[in-house]
N, C-alpha and C positions, 0 to 999 in steps of 0.2 A: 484584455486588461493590460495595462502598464502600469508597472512601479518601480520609478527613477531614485535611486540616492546619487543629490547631484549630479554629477554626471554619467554615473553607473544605471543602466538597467538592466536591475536586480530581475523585472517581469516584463518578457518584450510579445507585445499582441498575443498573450494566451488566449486562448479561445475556450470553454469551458461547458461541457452541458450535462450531468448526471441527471439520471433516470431514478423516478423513486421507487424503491424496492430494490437497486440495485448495489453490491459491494464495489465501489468503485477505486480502485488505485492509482494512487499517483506518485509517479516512482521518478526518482533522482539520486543524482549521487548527494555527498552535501554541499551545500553551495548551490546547489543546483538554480534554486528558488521556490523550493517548497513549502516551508515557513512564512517566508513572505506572501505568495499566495493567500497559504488559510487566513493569516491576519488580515488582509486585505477583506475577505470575506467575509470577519468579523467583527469587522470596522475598529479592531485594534489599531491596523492600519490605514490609511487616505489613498487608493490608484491613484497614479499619477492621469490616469487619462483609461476611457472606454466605461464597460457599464458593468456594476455587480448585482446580481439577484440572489437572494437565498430561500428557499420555500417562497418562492414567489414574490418575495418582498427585498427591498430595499434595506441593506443593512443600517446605510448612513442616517435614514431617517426614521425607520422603525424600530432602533436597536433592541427594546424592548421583546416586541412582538417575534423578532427573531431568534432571540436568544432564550428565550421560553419554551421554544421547541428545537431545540438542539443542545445535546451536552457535550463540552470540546475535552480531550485529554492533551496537552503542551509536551513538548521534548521534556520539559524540567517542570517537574511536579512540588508545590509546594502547599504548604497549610498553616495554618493559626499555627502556633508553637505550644499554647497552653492549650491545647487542645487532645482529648483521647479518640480513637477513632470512631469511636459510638457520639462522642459529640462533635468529630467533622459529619457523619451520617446524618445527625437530627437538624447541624445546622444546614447541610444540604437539602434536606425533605421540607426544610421549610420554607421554601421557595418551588416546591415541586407538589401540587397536592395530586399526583399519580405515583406516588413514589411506593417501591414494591416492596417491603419490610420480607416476607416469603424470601425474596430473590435473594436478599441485603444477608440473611440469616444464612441461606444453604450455600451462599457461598464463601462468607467466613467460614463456616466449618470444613467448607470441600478444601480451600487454601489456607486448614489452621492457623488464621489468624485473628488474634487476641482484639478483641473492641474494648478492650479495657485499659490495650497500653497506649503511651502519650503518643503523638506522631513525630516526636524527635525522637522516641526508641527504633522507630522504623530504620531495617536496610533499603538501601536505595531497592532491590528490588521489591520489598512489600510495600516501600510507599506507590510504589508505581501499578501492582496488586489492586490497594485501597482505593487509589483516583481510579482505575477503570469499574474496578466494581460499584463505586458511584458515579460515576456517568453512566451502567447500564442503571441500575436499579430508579435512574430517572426516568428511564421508559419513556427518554424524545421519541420523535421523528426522525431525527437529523445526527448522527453520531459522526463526528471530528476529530480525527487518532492523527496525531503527529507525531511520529517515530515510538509506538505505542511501546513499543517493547525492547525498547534499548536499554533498560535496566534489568529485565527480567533473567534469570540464570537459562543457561541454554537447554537445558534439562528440563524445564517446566515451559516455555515460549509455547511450543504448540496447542497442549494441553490446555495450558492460560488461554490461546486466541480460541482454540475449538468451544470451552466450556462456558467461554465469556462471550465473545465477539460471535459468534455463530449461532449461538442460543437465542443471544436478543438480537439477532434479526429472523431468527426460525420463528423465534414467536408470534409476529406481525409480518409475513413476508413483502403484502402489497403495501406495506404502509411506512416501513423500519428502512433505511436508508445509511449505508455506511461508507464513511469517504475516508480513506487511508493515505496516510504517507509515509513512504516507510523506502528504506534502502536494501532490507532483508524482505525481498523478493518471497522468496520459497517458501515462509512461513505461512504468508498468503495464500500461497497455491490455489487450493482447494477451493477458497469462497469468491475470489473475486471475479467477478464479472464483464467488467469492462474496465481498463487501462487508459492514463495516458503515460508517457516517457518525456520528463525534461530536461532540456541539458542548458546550460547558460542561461535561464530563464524562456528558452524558446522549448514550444512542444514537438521532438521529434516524428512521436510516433502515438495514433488515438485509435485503439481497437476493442472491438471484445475480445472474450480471453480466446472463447471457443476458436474463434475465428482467425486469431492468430497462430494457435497451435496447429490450423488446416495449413494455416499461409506458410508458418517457418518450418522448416524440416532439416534433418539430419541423413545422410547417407555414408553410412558403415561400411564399408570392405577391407576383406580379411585376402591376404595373396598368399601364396608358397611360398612366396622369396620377398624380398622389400618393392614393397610399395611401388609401381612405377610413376612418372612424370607422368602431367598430361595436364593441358588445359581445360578448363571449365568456366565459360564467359557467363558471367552475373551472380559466378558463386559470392559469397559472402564473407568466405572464409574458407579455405583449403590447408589440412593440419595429414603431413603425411610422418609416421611414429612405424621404423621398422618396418614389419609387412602389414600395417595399419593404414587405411585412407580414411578420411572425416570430412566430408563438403557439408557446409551450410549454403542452405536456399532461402527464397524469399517466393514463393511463387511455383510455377511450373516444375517439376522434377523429371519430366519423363526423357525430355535429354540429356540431362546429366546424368541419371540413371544408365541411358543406351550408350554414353561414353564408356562409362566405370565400367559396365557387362562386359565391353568389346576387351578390356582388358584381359580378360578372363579371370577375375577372384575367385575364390576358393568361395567364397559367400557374399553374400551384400543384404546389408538390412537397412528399415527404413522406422525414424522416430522422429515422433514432435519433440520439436523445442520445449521449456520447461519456461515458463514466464522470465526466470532470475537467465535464465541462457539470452532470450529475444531482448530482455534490457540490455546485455551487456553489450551484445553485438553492434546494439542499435548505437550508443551511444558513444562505442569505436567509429562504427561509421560516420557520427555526426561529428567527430575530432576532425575527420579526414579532408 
């Protein structure tokens, strides 16, 4: 897919394929072109060129059909003004005849939040709260989170994503579908599945998670004295701190491993990358 503003391309040849049942990320800095994307997919936006499917269908010409079975949450959350949040819920459910009133109920009470105040009393972060908890309790298919939780206090994020975002897709695993984009990495961790990384509108890097955390690694050594010199060809990054070494790899270890030993360190240990480490890296290297 491409998507041009005049001369700018915002999306250059994304290539795109989620698995359903899968939590899929899609990580950028901002700017990146990750907004543009979803819209594109929404047929908020027009590609400049290539092809869009969503659930199998064509957004441009099925809008309907499509947007029936997906509920999106936006960077910037808004609502009716004269509206309480028990009548954003009833006007949501009425276009939703799955709509889970159970769900809608335990989780106002789990996020003490009042259905009875207007949605201009809302802090940015309970409106942001309110719109997810209405797009779960629509019980899609298709869940569309764009920078879900950039309002939410840092002290409830996890919490919010485990209780919300992890539940409704525990509840239907073969069937529930979540596509994320989000620049707070880490929050993620735990659910997601498969990745892509984009930087300038182009995809760096498209893995599963598992399988990245096999590929990227870290190697630790600890010396007596500082740190010596030494070269290690295809590392990724070489961070020497005092009597501290830190190689990042992409791939094989076991010679860079047999360099660092021959140094003789006091220890050497070995760690997966963390998702928010493999973006970072990545998208140093694709500066370069």
């Amino acid at each position: 897919m491409v998507r041009r503003y005049g001369q700018v391309e915002a999306v250059q040849g994304l290539d795109l394929t989620v698995r359903t049942g899968r939590c899929y990320g899609f990580f950028g800095r901002n700017g990146a072109g990750k907004t543009t994307t979803i819209k594109c997919l929404l047929n908020l936006l027009r590609p400049s060129g290539g092809t869009v499917r969503v659930l199998g269908l064509d957004p441009q010409r099925d809008e309907v059909g499509v947007k029936s079975r997906l509920a999106y949450v936006p960077d910037q959350v808004a609502f009716y003004p004269w509206m309480t949040v028990r009548d954003h819920f009833d006007y949501l459910a009425s276009f939703r005849p799955g709509w889970n009133r159970e769900q809608e109920r335990a989780l106002l009470a789990r996020f003490d939040l009042d259905a009875g105040r207007r949605v201009t009393a809302l802090s940015r972060g309970e409106a942001v709260q309110v719109t997810l908890i209405g797009a779960i309790c629509a019980e899609p298919e298709l869940l569309v989170l764009d920078e879900p939780t950039s309002g939410l206090d840092p002290l409830v994020r996890r919490e919010f994503i485990r209780a919300v975002i992890g539940a409704y897709q525990e509840a239907d695993p073969e069937r529930r579908t979540v596509f994320v984009s989000t620049h707070l990495i880490s929050e993620f961790e735990g659910l997601i599945d498969e990745f892509t990384i984009i930087e300038k509108g182009r995809s760096v890097l498209c893995l599963e998670a598992d399988a990245a955390r096999e590929r990227y690694v870290k190697l630790r050594a600890s010396f007596a004295a500082e740190a010596p010199a030494g070269l290690f060809p295809g590392a990724l990054r070489v961070r020497r701190e005092g009597r501290e070494l830190e190689v990042l790899l992409n791939g094989e270890l076991g010679p860079t491993r047999a360099a660092i030993e021959a140094m003789r360190p006091a220890s050497v240990a070995t760690e997966s990358l963390s998702l928010e480490e493999i973006f970072l890296v990545s998208v140093a290297r694709a500066e370069v």
